[in-house]
C-alpha positions as CSV (number, residue, x, y, z in Angstrom):
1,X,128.7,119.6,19.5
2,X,129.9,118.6,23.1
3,X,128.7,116.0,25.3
4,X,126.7,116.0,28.8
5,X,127.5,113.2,31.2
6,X,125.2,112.9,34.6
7,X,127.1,111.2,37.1
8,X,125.2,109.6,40.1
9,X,127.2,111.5,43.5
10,X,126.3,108.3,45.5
11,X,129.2,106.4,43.6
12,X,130.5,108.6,41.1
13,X,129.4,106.3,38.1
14,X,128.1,108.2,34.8
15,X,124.6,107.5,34.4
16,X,124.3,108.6,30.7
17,X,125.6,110.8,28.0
18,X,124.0,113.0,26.3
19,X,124.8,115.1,23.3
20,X,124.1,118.9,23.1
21,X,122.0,120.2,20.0
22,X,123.8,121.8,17.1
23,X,123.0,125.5,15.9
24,X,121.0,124.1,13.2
25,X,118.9,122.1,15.3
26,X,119.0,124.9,18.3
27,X,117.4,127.4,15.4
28,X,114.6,124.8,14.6
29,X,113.5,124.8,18.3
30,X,113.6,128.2,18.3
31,X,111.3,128.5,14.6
32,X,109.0,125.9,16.3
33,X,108.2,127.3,19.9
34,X,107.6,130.8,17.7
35,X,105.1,129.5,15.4
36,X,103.8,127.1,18.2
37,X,103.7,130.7,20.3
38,X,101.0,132.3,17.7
39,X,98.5,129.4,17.3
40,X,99.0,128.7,21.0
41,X,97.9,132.5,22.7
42,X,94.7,132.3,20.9
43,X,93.5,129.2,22.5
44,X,90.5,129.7,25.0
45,X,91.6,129.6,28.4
46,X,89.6,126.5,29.3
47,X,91.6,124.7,26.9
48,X,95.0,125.9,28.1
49,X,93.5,124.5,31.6
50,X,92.6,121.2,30.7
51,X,96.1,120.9,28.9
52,X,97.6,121.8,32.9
53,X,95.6,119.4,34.4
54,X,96.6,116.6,32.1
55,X,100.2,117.6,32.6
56,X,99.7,116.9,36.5
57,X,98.0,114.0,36.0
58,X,100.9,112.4,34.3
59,X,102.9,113.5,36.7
60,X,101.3,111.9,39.4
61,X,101.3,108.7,37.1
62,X,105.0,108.6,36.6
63,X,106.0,110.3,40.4
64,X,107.6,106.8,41.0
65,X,109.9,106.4,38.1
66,X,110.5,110.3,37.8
67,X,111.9,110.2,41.8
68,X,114.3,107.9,41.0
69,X,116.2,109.5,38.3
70,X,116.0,112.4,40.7
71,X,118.3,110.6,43.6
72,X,120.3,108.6,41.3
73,X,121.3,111.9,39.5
74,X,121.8,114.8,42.1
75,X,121.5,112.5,45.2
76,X,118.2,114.1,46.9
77,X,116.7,111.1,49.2
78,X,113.8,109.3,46.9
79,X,111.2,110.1,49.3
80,X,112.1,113.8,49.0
81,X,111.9,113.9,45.7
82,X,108.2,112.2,45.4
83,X,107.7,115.4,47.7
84,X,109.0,117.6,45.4
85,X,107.1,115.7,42.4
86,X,103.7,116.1,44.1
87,X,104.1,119.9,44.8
88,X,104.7,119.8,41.2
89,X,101.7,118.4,40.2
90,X,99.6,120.5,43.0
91,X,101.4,123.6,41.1
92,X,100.0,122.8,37.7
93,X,96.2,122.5,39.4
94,X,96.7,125.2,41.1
95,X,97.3,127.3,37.7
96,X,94.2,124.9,36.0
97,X,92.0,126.2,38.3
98,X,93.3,129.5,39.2
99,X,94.8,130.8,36.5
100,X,91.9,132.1,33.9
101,X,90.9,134.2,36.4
102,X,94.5,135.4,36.7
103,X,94.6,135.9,33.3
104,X,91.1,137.3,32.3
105,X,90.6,141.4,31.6
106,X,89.8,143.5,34.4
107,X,87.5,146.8,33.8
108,X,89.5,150.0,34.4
109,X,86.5,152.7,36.0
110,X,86.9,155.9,34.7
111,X,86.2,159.3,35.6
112,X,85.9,160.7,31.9
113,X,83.2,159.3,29.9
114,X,84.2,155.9,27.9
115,X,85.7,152.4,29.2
116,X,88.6,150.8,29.6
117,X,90.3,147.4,30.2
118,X,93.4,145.9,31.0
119,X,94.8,142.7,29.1
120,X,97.4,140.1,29.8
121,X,98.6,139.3,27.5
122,X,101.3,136.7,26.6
123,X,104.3,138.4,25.0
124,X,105.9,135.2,23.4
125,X,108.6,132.7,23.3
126,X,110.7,132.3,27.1
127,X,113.8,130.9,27.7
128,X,114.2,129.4,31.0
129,X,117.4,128.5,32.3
130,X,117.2,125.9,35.7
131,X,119.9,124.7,38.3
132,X,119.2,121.0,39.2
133,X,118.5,121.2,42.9
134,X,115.2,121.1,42.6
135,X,115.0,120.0,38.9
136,X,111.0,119.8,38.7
137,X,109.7,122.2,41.3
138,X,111.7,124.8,39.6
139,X,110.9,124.3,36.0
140,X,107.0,123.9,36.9
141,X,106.6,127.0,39.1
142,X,108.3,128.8,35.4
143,X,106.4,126.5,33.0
144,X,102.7,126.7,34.4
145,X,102.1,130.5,35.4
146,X,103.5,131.3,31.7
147,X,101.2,128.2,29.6
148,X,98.1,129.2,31.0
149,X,99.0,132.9,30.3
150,X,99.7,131.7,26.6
151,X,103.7,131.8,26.2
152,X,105.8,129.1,24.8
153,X,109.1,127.6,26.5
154,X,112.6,126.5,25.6
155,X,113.9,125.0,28.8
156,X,117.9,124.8,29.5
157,X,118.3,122.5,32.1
158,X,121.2,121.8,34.5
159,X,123.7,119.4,33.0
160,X,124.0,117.6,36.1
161,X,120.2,116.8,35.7
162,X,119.9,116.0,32.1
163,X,117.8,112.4,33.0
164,X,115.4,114.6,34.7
165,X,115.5,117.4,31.9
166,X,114.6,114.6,29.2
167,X,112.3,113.1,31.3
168,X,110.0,116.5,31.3
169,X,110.1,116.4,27.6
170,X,109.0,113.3,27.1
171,X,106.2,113.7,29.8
172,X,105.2,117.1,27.8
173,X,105.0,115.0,24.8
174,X,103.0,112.0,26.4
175,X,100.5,114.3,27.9
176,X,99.7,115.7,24.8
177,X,101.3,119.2,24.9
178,X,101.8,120.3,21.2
179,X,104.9,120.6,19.5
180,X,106.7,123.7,20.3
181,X,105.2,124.6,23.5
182,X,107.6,123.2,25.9
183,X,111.0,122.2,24.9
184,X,113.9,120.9,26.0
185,X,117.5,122.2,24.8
186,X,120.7,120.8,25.6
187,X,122.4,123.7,25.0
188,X,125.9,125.5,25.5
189,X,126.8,128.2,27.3
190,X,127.5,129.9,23.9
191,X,123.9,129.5,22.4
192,X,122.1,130.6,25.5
193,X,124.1,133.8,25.3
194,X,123.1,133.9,21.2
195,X,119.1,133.1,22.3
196,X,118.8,135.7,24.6
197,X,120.0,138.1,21.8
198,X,117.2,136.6,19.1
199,X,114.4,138.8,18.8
200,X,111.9,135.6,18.9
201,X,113.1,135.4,22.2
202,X,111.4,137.5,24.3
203,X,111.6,136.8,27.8
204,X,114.5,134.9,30.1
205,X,114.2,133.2,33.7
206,X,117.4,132.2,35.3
207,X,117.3,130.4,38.6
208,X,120.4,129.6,39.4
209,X,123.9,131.6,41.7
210,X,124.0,135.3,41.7
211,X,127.3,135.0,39.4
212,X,124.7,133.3,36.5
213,X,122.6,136.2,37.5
214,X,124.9,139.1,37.0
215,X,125.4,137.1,33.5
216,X,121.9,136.7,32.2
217,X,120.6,139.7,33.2
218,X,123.5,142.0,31.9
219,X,122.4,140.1,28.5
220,X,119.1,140.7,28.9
221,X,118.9,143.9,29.9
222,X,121.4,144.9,26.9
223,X,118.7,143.8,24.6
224,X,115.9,145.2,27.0
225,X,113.9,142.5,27.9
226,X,112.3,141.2,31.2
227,X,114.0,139.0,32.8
228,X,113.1,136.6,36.7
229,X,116.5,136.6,38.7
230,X,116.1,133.8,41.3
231,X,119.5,133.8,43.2
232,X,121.3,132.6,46.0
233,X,120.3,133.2,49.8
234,X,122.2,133.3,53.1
235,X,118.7,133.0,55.2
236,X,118.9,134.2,58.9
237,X,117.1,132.0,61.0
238,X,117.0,133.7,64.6
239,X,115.7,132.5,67.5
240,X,114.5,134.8,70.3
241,X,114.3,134.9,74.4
242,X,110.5,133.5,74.5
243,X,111.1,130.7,71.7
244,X,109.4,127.3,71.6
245,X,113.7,125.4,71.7
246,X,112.9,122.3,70.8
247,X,110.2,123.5,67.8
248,X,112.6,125.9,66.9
249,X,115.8,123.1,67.0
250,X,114.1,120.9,65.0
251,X,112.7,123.3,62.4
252,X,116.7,124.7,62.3
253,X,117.9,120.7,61.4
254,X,115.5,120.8,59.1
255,X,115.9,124.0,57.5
256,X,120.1,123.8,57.4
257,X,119.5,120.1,56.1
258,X,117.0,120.0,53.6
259,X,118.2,118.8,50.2
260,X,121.7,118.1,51.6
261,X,121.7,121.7,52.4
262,X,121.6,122.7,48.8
263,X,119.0,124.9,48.9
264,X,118.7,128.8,48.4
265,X,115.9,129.6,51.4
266,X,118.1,127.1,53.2
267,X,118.5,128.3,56.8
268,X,122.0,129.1,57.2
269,X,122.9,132.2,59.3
270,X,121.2,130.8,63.0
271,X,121.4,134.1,65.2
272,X,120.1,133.4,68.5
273,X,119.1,135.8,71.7
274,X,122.4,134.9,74.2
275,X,119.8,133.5,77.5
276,X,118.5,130.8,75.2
277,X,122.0,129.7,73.2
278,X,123.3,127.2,75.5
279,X,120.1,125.3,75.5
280,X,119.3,126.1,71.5
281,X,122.6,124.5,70.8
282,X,122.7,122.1,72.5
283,X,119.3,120.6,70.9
284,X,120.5,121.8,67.6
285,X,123.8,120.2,67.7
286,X,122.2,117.1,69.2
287,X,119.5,117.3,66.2
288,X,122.3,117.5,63.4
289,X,124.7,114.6,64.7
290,X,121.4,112.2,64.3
291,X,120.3,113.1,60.6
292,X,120.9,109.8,58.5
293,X,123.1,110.6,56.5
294,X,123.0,107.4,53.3
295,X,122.2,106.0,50.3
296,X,118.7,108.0,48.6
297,X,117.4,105.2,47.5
298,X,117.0,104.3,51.0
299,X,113.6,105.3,52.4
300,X,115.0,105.4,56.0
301,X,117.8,108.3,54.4
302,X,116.9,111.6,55.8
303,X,119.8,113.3,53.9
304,X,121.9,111.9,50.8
305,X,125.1,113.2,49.1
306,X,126.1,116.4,48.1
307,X,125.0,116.9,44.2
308,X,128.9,116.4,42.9
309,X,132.1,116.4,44.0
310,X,132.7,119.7,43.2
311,X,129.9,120.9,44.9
312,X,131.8,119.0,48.0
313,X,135.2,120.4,47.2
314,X,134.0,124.0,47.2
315,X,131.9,123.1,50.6
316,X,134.9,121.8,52.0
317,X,137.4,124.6,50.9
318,X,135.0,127.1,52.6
319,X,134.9,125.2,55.9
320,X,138.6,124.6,55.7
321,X,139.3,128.5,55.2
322,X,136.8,129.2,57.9
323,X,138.7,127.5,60.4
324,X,141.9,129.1,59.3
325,X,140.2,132.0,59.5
326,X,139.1,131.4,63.6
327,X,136.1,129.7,63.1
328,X,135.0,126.8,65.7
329,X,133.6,123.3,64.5
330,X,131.1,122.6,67.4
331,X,130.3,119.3,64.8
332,X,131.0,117.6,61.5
333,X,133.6,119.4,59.5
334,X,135.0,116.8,57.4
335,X,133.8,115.1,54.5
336,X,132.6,111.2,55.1
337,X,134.9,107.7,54.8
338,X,134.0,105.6,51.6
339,X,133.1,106.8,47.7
340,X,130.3,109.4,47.1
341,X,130.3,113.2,47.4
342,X,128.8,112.7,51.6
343,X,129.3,115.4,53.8
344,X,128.1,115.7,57.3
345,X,125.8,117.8,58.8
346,X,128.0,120.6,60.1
347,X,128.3,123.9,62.5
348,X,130.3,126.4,62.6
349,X,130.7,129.2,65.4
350,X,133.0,131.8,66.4
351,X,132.7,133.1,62.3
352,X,133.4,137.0,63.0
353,X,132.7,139.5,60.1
354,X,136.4,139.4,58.8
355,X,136.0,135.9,58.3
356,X,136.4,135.1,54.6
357,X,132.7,133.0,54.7
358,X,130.8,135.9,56.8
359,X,129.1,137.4,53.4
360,X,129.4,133.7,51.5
361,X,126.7,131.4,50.8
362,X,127.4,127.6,51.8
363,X,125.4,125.5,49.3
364,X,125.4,122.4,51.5
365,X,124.8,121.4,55.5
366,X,126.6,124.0,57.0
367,X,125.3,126.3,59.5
368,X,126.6,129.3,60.8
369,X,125.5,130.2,64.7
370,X,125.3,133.7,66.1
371,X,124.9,134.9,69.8
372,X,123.0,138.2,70.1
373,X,121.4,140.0,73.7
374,X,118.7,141.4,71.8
375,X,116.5,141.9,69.2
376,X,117.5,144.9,67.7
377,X,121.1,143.2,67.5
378,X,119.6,140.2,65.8
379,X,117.6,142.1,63.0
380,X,121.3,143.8,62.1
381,X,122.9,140.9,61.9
382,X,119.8,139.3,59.9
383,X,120.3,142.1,57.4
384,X,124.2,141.9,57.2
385,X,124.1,140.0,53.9
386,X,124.7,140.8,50.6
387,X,121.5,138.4,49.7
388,X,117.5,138.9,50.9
389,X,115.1,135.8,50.0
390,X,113.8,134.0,52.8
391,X,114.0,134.3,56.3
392,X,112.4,132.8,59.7
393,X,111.6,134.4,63.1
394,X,110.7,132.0,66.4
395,X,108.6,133.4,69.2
396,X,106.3,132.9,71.6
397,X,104.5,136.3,70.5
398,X,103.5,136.0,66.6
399,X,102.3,139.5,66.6
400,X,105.4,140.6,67.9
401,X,107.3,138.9,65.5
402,X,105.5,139.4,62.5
403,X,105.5,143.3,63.4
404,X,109.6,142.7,62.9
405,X,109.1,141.3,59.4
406,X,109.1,145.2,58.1
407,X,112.5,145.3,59.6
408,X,113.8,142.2,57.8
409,X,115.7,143.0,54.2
410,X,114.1,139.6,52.8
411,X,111.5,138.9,50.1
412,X,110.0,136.0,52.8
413,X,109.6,135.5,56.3
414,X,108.3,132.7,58.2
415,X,106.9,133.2,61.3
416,X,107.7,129.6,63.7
417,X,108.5,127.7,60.7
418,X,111.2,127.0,58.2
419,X,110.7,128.6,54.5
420,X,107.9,126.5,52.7
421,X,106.7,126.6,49.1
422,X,102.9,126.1,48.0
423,X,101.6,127.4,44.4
424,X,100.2,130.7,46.1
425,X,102.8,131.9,47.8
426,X,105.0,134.2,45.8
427,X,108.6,133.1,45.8
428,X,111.4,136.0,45.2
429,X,114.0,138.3,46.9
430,X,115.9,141.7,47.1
431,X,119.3,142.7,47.0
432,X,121.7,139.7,44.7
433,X,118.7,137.3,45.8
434,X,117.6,138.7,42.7
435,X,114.7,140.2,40.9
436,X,111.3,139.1,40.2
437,X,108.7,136.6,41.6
438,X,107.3,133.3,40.8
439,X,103.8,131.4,42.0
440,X,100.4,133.1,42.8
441,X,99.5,135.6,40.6
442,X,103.0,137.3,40.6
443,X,104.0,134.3,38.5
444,X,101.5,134.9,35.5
445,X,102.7,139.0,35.6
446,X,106.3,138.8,35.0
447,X,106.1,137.5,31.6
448,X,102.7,139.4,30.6
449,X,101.9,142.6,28.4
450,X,99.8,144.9,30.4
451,X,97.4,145.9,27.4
452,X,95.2,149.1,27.8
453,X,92.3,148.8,25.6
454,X,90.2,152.1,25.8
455,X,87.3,152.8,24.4
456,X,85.1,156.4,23.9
């Protein structure tokens, strides 16, 4: 049985230890969440929406003391992370209210004589594996759609987030959730691979790199059974002739330097039409040198340390071999003076398709710029990527560009803003983005059994 430590990236202290389950402990959870699972699907509906409500309630309660734990263990700025908590909450109303009718049979009309339905129906027990950059958003917009639907949960969380991980169970269990419907497992690598090969397990959802993703969902599909890929991004962000500049600067600080960076529908690839660059850049560039870069327990902090320092070695490797490579560093480019995993916000020009970086994702607050001469060019270059989840186009003309959105190879565009999540809005991409969708209604489907009931 091994041993988790989260380390605060601020000052590279260990926060707390905590000890992974053993098999015998792993195959109660399991035992539990499946008997849990067959009481739990025949609950009314109204029931499984009060239980949602009470959930966001306590969140809201405890948004204060849950933030914390968030910046102290992954560095996001505490003020960001209340964000992040009250999405959360809005996301487990949103389901509360929403979701019966989500989940309720719809009448099939028939030609022949006779009627038919269509269930959804839960289909049992889930695991859900998270990454720790968002380490409530992401388990909630898993966790709601597939409660009110009637599933149960066994949760692997991020290591790097295990405060936060506990801290879910225990709200689960001071809201009232019963046993076996949500739980947390501090599990190894090992005993994933063994639960997604148990019968009683009969769903998975991996956020997390496309790597991870190849993984879980070779595993999966070995023992056939659906699976929600939610994978990297290398989000093109382009900016054309008639585009609001200093909008569409600020919205590009913001988009390249949300969460330190560390964020898959980060903006990252900037490709902008050649008779606006000079002035784009230089608001951009001017944008990114004034981010405060500190301490997240500092309200004033508009962007805190990099999640490890491993996460800032690998950043920093990639910049370095970009540069070898012929890339320019218009500003930041090296990691900051004093102890903590800080990195600046950083661009990089000048990085030509046989650059080692071109196809790479850089998880952190480091933007790639493009020059194009026109739209066509820009859409290529948009769709040059081995990845397809978000993307943003800014323009004076909506219309226009929302008639270019057919021609992006994304699961999201945003029109004149940077990606943005609400509980409606399906989330998902193509290509090694990954597979699947989360929120709305999409987010109840993935993990449902399409009954046909006929009668006649």
């Amino acid at each position: 049985m091994g041993t988790i430590a989260a380390v605060n990236p601020s000052t590279g202290q260990i926060l707390a230890e905590f000890q992974q389950l053993t098999d015998e402990l792993l195959e109660q959870a399991v035992d539990t969440a499946n008997q849990a699972q067959r009481a739990w699907k025949k609950t009314s509906l109204e029931e499984r929406s009060q239980l949602l409500r009470a959930i966001a309630r306590t969140y809201r309660e405890r948004a204060d003391a849950l933030a914390t734990d968030v910046a102290l263990e992954m560095g996001k700025p505490v003020t960001a992370a209340k964000g992040e908590l009250a999405l959360v909450a809005s996301i487990y109303e949103y389901y509360a209210e929403h979701g019966p009718a989500m989940v309720a049979p719809r009448a099939i009309p028939e030609h022949e004589s006779g009627n038919a339905m269509v269930r959804k129906d839960p289909i049992g027990v889930l695991l859900g594996i998270m990454p720790w950059n968002f380490p409530h958003y992401q388990v909630a917009r898993f966790v709601a759609p597939n409660l009110m639907l009637g599933n149960t949960i066994l949760l692997k969380h991020a290591s790097i987030c295990a405060p936060s991980a506990q801290n879910i169970a225990e709200l689960m269990q001071a809201t009232g959730v019963p046993e076996g419907l949500y739980t947390n497992i501090f599990a190894s690598h090992g005993q994933i691979e063994t639960l997604v090969a148990d019968p009683r397990i009969k769903g998975i959802s991996l956020t997390g790199s496309d790597g991870a993703g190849e993984r879980i969902g070779a595993l999966a599909g070995k023992h056939i059974k659906p699976a929600v890929l939610e994978l990297g991004g290398s989000d093109p962000f382009i900016v054309l002739a008639d585009a609001d500049l200093e909008k569409a600067a600020q919205a590009a600080v913001v988009g390249r330097c949300n969460n330190a960076g560390q964020q898959c529908t980060g903006a990252k690839r900037f490709i902008i039409h050649s008779s606006v660059y000079e002035r784009f850049m230089e608001l951009f560039i001017g944008g990114m040198e004034a981010v405060v870069v500190g301490d997240p327990m500092d309200p004033a902090t508009v962007m805190g340390p990099l999640s490890s320092e491993a996460a800032l070695q690998e950043l920093e490797g990639q910049v370095q071999q970009a540069v070898a490579e012929g890339a320019q560093v218009l500003t930041g480019g090296t990691r900051l003076d004093g102890p903590g995993a800080y990195y600046p916000p950083t661009v990089l020009a000048g990085v030509s398709k046989d650059n080692s970086v071109y196809y790479q994702e850089l998880f952190g607050p480091v933007a790639m710029v493009f020059m194009v001469d026109s739209v066509q060019e820009a859409i290529e270059l948009a769709n040059d990527s081995q990845y397809g989840l978000s993307s943003a186009i800014f323009s004076a003309d909506e219309e226009a560009a929302a008639a270019l959105a057919e021609d992006l190879e994304t699961g999201m565009v945003y029109i004149n803003s940077v990606s943005k999540s609400a509980p409606e809005l399906p989330f998902g991409g193509v290509k090694r983005s990954g597979i699947g969708r989360e929120l709305g209604t999409y987010g109840i489907d993935e993990f449902a059994n399409f009954k046909l009931v006929r009668r006649g």
